[in-house]
N, C-alpha and C positions, 0 to 999 in steps of 0.2 A: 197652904194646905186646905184651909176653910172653902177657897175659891172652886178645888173641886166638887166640894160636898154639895155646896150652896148655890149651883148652875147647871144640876143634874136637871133632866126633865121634869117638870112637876106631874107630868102624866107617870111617872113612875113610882111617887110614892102617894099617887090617889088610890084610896082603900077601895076594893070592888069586891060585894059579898055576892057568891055565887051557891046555888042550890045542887044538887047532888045525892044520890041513891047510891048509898054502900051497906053490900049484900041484903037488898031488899029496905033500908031503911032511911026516909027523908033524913036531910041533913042540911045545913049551910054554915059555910065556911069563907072568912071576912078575911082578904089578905090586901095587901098590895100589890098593883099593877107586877112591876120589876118582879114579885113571886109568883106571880100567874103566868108570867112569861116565862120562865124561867122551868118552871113546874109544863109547860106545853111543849118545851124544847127540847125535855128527859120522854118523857111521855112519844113524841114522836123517836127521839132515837131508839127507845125501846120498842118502836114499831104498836104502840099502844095509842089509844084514845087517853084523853086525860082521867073520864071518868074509871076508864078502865086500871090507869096505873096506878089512880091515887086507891082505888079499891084494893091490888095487889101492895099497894104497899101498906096500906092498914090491917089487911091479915096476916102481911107477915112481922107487923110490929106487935100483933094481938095472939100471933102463936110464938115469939120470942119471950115478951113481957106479960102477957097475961091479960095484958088490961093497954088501951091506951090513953094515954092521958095528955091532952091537948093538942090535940089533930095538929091544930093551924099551927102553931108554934115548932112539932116535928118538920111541919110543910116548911118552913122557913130555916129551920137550923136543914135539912136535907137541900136547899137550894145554898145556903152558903158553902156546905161540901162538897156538893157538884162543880160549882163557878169555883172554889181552889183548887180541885182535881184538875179542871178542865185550865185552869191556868198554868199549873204545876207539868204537867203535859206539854202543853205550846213551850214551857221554857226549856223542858228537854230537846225539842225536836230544833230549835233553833241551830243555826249553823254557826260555825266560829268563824269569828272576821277576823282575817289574817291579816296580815301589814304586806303593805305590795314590797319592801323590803325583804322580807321570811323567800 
């Protein structure tokens, strides 16, 4: 089990802090590779700019809860949700393998 974890790319979990303007106000935000990708992958199926999606999703976490509290950390639990949806999905759509018997 180890051997998957521990052969992943290391460009995946090298931290990249990136700079960013939401609704008019500097910002930066320290993630990992693997969530920066990940976060650019929702952002384009949304048909958005990243700056763009991460701004629409910070107001609508600021008009839900009031406040938000640790950007980055929503950014990373919102990419582990995505990648289960997005797996949960591929296993529905899978075909059933019959037995050339049946």
């Amino acid at each position: 089990m180890c051997h998957l974890f521990a052969h992943q790319p290391q460009r995946d979990y090298e931290s990249q802090t990136r700079s960013l303007r939401i609704d008019g106000h500097c910002t930066s935000i320290r993630l990992e590779m693997a969530f920066w990708d990940t976060l650019e992958e929702i952002a384009a199926k949304e048909s958005m700019s990243l700056g763009k999606f991460l701004t629409t999703l910070y107001n609508e976490v600021l008009d839900h809860h009031g406040e938000v509290n640790n950007f980055a950390s929503l950014l990373r639990c919102s990419c582990l949700i995505y990648r289960s949806k997005t797996m949960a999905s591929v296993q529905e759509f899978k075909a059933p393998i019959l037995d050339a018997a049946e």
